[in-house]
C-alpha positions as CSV (number, residue, x, y, z in Angstrom):
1,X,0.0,0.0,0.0
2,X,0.8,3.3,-0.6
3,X,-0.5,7.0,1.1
4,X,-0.5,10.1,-0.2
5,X,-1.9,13.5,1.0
6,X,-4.3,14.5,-2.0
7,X,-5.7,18.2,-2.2
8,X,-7.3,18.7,-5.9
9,X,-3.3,17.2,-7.0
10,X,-0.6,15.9,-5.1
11,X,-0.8,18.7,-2.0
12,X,2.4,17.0,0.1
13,X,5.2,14.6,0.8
14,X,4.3,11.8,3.7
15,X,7.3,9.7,4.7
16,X,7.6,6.1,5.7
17,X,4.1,5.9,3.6
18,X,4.5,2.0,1.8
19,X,3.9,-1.1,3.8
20,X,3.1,-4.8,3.1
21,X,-0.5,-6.1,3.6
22,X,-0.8,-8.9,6.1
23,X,-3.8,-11.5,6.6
24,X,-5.2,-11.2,10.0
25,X,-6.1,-15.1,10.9
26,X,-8.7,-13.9,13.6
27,X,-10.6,-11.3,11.5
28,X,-9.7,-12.6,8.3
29,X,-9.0,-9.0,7.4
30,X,-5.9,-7.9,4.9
31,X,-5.0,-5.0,6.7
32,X,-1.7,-2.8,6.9
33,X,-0.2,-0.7,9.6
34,X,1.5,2.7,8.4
35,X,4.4,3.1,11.7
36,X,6.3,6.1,11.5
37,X,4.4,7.8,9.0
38,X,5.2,11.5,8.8
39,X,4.4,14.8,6.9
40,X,7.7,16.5,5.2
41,X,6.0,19.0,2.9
42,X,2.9,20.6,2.7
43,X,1.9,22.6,-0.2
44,X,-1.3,24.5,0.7
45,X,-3.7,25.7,-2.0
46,X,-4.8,29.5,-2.9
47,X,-7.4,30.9,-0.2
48,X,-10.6,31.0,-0.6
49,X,-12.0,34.4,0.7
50,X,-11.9,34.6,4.3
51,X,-10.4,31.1,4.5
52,X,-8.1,30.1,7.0
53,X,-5.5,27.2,7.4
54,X,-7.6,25.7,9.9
55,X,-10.4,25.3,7.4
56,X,-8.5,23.9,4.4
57,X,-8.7,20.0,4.1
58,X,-6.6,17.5,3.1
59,X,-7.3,13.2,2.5
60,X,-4.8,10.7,2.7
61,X,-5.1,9.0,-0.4
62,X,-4.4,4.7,0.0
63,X,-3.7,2.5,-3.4
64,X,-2.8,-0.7,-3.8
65,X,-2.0,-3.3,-6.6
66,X,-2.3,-7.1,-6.2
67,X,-3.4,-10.5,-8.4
68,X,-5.0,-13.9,-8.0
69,X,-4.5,-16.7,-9.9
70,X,-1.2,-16.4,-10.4
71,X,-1.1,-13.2,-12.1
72,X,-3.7,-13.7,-14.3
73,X,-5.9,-10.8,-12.3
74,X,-4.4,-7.7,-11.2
75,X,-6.3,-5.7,-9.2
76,X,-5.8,-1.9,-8.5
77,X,-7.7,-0.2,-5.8
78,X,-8.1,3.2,-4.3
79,X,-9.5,4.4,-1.5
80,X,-9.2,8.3,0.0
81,X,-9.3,8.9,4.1
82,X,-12.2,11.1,5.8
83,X,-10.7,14.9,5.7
84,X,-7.8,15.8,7.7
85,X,-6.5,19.7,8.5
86,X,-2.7,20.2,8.6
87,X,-1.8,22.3,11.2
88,X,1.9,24.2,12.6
89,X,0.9,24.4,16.5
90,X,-1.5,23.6,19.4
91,X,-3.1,26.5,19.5
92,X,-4.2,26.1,16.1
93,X,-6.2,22.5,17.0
94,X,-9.6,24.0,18.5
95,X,-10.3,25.5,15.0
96,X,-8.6,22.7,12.9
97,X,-11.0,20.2,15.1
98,X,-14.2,22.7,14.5
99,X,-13.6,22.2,10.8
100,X,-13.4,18.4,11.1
101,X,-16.6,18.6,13.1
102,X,-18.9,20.1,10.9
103,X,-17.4,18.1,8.3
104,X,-17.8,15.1,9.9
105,X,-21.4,15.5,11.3
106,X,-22.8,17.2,8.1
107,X,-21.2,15.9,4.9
108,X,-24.1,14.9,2.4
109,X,-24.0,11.3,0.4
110,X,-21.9,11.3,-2.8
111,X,-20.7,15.3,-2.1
112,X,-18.2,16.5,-4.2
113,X,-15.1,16.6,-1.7
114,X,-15.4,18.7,0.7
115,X,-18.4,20.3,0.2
116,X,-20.2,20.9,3.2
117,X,-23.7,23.2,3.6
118,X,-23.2,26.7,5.0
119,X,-25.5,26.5,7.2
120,X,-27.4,23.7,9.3
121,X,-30.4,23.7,11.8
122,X,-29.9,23.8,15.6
123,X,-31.3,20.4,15.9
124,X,-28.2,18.6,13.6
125,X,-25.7,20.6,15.5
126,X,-26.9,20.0,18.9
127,X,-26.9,16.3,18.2
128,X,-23.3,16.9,17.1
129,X,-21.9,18.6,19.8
130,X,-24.1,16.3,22.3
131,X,-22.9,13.4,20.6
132,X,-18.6,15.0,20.7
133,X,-18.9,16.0,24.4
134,X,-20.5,12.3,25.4
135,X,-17.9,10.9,23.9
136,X,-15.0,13.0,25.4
137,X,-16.9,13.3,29.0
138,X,-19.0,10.5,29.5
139,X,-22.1,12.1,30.7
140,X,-24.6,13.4,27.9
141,X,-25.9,17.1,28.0
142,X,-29.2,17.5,29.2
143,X,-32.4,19.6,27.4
144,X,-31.5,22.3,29.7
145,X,-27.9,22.1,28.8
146,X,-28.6,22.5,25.3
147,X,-31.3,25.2,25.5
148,X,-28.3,27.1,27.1
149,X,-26.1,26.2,24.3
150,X,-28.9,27.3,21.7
151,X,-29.3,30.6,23.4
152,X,-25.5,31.3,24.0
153,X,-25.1,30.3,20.1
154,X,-27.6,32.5,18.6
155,X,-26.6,35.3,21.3
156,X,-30.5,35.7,23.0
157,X,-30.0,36.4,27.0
158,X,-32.8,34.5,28.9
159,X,-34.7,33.3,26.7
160,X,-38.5,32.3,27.5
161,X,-38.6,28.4,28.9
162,X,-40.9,28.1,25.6
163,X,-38.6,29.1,23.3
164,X,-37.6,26.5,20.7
165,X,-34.3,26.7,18.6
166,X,-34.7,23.0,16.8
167,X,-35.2,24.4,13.1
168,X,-33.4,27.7,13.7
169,X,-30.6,27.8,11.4
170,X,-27.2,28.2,12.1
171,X,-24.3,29.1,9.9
172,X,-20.4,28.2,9.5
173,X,-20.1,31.5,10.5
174,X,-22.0,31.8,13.6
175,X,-20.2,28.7,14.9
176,X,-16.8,29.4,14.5
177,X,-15.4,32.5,12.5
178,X,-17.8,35.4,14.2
179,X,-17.3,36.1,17.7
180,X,-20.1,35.3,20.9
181,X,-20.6,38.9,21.5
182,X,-19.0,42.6,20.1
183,X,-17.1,42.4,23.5
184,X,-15.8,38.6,23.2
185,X,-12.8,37.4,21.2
186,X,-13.7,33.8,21.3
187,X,-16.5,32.0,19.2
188,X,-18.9,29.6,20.3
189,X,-17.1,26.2,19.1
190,X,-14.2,27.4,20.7
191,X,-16.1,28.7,23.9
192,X,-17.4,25.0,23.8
193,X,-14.6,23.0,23.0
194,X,-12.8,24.9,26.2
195,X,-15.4,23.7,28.5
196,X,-15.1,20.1,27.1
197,X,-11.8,20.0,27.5
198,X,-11.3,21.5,31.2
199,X,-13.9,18.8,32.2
200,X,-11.9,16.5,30.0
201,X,-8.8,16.7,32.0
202,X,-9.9,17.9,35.5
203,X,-13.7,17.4,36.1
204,X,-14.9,14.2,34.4
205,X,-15.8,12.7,37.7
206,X,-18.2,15.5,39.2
207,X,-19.7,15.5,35.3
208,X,-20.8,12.5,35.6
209,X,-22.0,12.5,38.9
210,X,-24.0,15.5,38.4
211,X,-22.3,17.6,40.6
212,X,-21.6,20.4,38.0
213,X,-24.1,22.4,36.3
214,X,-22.1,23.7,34.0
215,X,-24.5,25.0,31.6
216,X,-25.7,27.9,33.4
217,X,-25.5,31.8,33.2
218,X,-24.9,34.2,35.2
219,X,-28.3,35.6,35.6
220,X,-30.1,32.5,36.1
221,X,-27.9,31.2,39.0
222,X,-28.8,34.6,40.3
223,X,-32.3,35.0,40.0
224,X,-33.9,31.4,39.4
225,X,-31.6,28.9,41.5
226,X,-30.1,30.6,44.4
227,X,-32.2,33.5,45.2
228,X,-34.0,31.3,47.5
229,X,-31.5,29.3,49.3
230,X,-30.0,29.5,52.4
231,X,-26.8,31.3,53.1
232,X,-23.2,28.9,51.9
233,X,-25.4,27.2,49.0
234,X,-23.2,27.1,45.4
235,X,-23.4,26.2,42.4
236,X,-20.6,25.2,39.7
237,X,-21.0,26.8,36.1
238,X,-18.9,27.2,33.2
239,X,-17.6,31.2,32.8
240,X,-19.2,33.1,30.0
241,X,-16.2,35.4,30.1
242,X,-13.4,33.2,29.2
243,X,-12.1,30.2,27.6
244,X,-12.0,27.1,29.3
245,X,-13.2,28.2,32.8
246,X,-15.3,27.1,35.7
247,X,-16.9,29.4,38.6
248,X,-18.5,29.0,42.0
249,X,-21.6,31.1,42.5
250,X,-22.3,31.3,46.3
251,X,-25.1,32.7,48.4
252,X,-23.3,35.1,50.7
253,X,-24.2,37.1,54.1
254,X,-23.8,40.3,52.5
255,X,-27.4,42.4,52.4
256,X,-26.1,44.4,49.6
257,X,-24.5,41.7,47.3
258,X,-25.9,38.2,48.2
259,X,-24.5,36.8,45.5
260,X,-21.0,36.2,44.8
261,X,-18.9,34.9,42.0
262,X,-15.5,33.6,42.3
263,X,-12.7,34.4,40.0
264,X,-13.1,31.4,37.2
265,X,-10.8,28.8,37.7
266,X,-9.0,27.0,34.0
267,X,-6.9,23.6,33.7
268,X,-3.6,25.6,35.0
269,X,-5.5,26.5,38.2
270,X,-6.8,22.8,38.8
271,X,-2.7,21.7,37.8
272,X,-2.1,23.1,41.5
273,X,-5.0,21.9,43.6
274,X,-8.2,20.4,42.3
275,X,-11.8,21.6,42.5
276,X,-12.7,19.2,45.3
277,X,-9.8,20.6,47.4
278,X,-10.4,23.8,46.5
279,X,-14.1,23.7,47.4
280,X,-13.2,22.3,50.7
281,X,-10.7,24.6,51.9
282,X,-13.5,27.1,51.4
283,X,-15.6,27.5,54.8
284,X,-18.4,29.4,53.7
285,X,-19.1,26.8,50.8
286,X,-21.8,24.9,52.5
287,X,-24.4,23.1,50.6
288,X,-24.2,22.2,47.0
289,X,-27.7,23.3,44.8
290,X,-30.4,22.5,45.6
291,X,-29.4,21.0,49.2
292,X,-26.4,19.0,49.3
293,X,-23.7,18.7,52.1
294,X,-20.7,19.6,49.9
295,X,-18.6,16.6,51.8
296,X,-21.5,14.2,50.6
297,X,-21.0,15.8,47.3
298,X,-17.3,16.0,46.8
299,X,-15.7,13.8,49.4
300,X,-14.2,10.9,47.4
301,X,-12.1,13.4,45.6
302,X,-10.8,14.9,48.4
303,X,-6.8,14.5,48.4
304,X,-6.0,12.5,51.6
305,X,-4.3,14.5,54.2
């Protein structure tokens, strides 16, 4: 067998990319395994418009020759991989992963390659990004997570309980090139793919207990969910201000600001002492929402002293 990376024409140079095909007993599969395989050269194509690096994509294209009965049939076959993005650095793979995405989740039968619509309804891309973070996080998101989603996407503050988003349409655009708000330098994916992450590497356990809300603005914690509650109740919700960060919402004995909001914490924060930890060493942090001791809660991820 033999790879290539295939644009319109040959688009690069891969390394190491030959190998012998060997007949799996078990599966009774002809399979090959590409080791080492690496990318040299990449030629990119002219942009498109607006187009960026992250949204150009690439296949791997696989061929292979072989004949039966004694060389009397020779067989050539071709097959090209799903779309790849080529990128330079990290901070380049929340976009290059946006693109594969919406290419992944919305490509049409028999497309020409890579077409992809411009725009999709809520509905598809909330099964798509439900369907991404249960994967990467275990526990799915809830209605109430994605009406939160829906509203944050098509910018609407509190929207009625009523309020449907299913066939509203959303655009390439709105989910990745235009920012959340005038005042925001972050889009939603990559609003969204910060959250996923950060519960990723340090709060997959709580997400699947059901200990973090997550999915919850400002406002709502506010006026809706702790308005009510006794003095030392929190809550955990992802920060609309920032990539990649959680915050603890509090009722607090303070008659002129009963509400408070810690500083959001990221991954680099949790690197130095978890959220567990942290909510324990944290007197007035009594009750998780609605009425949970917060040792009941978040005990078992305590680090022992």
């Amino acid at each position: 067998w033999h790879t290539f990376l295939h644009s319109n024409d040959n688009s690069g140079e891969i390394l190491n990319n030959t190998g012998v095909m060997e007949y799996h007993q078990a599966t009774r599969i002809l399979g090959v395994t590409f080791r080492n395989m690496q990318l040299k050269r990449i030629k990119r194509p002219e942009k498109k418009g607006q187009e960026t690096v992250c949204e150009e994509k690439f296949t791997i294209l696989f061929q292979s020759q072989f004949s039966v009965g004694g060389n009397e049939l020779v067989f050539q076959v071709r097959t090209m991989s799903l779309p790849i993005v080529v990128i330079v650095h990290g901070n380049q793979d929340s976009n290059a992963w946006a693109t594969i995405l919406w290419d992944n989740a919305f490509a049409e039968p028999n497309r020409n390659p890579f077409c992809v619509p411009a725009e999709v309804t809520w509905s598809q891309l909330a099964s798509a990004l439900n369907c991404k973070w249960t994967y990467v996080n275990g526990r799915p998101l809830s209605d109430s997570n994605m009406k939160y989603l829906a509203a944050k996407a098509f910018n609407i503050n509190n929207p009625p309980e009523s309020e449907d988003f299913g066939q509203s349409k959303i655009s390439w655009s709105q989910f990745n090139k235009e920012p959340l708000q005038p005042n925001r330098s972050f889009t939603f994916w990559q609003w969204f793919d910060g959250v996923m992450e950060l519960t990723k590497k340090n709060l997959k356990g709580p997400w699947e207990d059901g200990t973090i809300l997550g999915f919850v603005n400002k406002d709502r914690a506010r006026d809706t969910m702790l308005m009510s509650k006794q003095n030392g109740t929190f809550l955990l919700r992802f920060s609309d201000s920032e990539i990649g960060g959680i915050t603890i919402a509090w009722v607090a004995q303070d008659p002129n600001n009963p509400m408070w909001n810690l500083q959001p914490f990221t991954t680099r924060d949790f690197g130095i002492r978890s959220l567990a930890d942290r909510i324990h060493d944290l007197p007035h942090l009594v009750n998780l929402y609605p009425d949970i001791p917060k040792d009941e809660a978040f005990s078992k991820y305590y680090t022992p002293i």
